[in-house]
C-alpha positions in Angstrom: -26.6 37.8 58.0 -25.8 36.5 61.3 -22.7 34.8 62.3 -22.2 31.4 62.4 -20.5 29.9 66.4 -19.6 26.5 67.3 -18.5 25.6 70.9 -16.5 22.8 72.6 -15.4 20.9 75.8 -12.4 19.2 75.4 -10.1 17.7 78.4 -11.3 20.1 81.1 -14.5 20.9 83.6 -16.8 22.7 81.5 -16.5 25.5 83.7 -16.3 27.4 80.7 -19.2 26.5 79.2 -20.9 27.6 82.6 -19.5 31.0 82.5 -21.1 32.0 79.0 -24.3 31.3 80.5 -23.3 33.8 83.2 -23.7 36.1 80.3 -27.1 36.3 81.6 -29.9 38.2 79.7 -27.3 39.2 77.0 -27.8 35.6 75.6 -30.8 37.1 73.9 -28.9 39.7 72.5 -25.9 37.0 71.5 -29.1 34.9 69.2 -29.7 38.1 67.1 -26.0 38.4 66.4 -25.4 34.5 65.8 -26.8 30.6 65.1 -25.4 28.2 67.2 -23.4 25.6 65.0 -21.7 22.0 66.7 -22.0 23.3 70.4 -23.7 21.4 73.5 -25.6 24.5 73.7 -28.2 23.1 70.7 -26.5 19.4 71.3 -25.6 19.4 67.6 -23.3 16.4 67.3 -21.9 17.5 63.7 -21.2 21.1 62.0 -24.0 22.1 59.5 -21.9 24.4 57.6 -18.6 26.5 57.7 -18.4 28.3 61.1 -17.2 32.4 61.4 -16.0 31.5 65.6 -15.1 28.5 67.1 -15.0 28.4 71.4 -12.6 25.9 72.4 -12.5 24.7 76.0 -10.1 22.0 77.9 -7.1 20.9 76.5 -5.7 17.7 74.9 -5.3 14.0 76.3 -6.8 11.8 74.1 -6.7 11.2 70.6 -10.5 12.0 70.4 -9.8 15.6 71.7 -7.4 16.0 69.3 -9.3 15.0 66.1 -11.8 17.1 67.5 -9.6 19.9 67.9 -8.7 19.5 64.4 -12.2 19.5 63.2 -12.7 22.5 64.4 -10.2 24.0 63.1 -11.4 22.6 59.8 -14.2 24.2 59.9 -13.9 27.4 62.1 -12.4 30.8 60.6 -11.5 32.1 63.9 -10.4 29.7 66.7 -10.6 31.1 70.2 -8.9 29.1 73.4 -10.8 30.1 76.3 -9.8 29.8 79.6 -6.3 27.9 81.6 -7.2 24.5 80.3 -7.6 25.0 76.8 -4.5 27.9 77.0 -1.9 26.1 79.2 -3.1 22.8 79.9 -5.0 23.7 83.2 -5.6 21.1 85.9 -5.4 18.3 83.6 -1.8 19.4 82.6 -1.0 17.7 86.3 -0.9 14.8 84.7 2.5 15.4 83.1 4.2 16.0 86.6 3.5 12.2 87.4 5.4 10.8 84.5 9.2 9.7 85.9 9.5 6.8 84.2 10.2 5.3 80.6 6.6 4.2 80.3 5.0 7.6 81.8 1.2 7.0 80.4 1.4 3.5 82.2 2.8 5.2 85.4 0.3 7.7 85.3 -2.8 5.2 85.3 -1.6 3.1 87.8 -1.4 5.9 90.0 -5.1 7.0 89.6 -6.7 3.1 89.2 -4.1 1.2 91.1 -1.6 3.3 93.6 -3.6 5.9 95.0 -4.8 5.8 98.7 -8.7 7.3 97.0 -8.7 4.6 94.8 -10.9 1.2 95.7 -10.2 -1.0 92.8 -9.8 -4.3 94.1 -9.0 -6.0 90.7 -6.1 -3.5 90.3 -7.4 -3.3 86.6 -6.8 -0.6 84.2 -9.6 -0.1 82.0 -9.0 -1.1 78.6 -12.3 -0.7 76.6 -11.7 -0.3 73.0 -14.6 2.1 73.3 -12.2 3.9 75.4 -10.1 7.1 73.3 -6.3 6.5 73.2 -4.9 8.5 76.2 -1.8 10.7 74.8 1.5 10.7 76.2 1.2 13.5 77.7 -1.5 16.0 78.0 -1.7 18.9 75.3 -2.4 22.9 74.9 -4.7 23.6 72.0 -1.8 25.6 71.0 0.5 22.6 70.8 -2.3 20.8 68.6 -3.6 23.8 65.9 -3.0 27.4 65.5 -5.5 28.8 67.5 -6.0 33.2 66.5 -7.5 34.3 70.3 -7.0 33.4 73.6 -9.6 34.0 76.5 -7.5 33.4 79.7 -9.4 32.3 83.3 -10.2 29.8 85.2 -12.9 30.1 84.2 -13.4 34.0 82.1 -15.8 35.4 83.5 -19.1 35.9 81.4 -18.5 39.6 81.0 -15.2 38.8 79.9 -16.4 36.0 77.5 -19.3 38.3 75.8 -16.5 41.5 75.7 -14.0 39.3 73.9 -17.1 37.4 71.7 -18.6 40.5 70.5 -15.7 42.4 69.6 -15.1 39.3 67.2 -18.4 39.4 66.1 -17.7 42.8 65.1 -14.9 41.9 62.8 -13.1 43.3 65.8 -9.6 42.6 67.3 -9.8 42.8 71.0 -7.6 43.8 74.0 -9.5 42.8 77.2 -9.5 45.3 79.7 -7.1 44.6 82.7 -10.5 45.1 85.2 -11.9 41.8 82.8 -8.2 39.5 83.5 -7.3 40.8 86.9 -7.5 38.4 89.5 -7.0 39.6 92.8 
């Protein structure tokens, strides 16, 4: 019976996302050992049914990332934070260096719509759609949200790294990645 995977973007590039494609020809390989659950893989906006793996990519810092967060760990067995965003906050964890004041959130989104020499906003506006997901005082880890059980680091893994780590869980498999897999230099 194969195994069931779900995959997500959270707060971060997608990068991820990108680098399990790089898994190349294997991807045939991976859809004899698994069906694709909630993942923008299949664009399946919902889970169908209790998932074995969960992917998790990008950190938390909205209140939409985090109920999705929690979903998925609803519904996952295994959670697995891959890469620097979904581990330690990644480039969107900048955000918390702006905040000096007592209203940091406000601080922080007037300097991206309002203070910013980038920025052409003549209005000065913030938006303010209720459409819009509540931003989070600061942003999050995944770890700071759930327990998550792997961690995938790299910005992003590389797709051999991604299908080491993958199939070893697959296998009912604990994994140590190889240093050559995490070594950056």
């Amino acid at each position: 019976m194969k195994k069931r995977l779900a995959t997500v973007s959270l707060a971060g590039c997608f990068g991820c996302h990108m680098s399990f494609l790089d898994i190349d020809e294997r991807i045939l390989d991976l859809v004899q050992l698994v069906e694709f659950d909630k993942s923008p893989f299949n664009d399946f906006k919902k889970f169908t049914q209790h998932c074995d793996i969960a992917l998790i990519e990008g950190g938390c810092c909205n209140e939409e990332n985090v109920r999705t967060l929690q979903e998925f760990r609803a519904n996952c067995d295994i959670l697995v934070a891959v890469g620097q965003c979904a581990i330690m906050g990644g480039l969107p964890v900048m955000r918390n260096a702006i905040m000096h004041s007592n209203d940091p959130l406000r601080e922080c989104l007037e300097e991206a719509y309002n203070d910013s020499d980038y920025v052409y906003n003549p209005t000065n506006e913030i938006p303010n759609d209720p459409a819009l997901p509540l931003l989070l005082d600061k942003v999050y880890n995944c770890t700071e949200v759930v327990k998550i059980d792997y961690q995938i680091p790299g910005c992003p893994p590389s797709g051999d790294t991604l299908w080491y780590a993958l199939v070893a869980l697959l296998k009912g498999n604990p994994y140590e990645l190889p240093s050559e897999l995490i070594k950056y230099d």
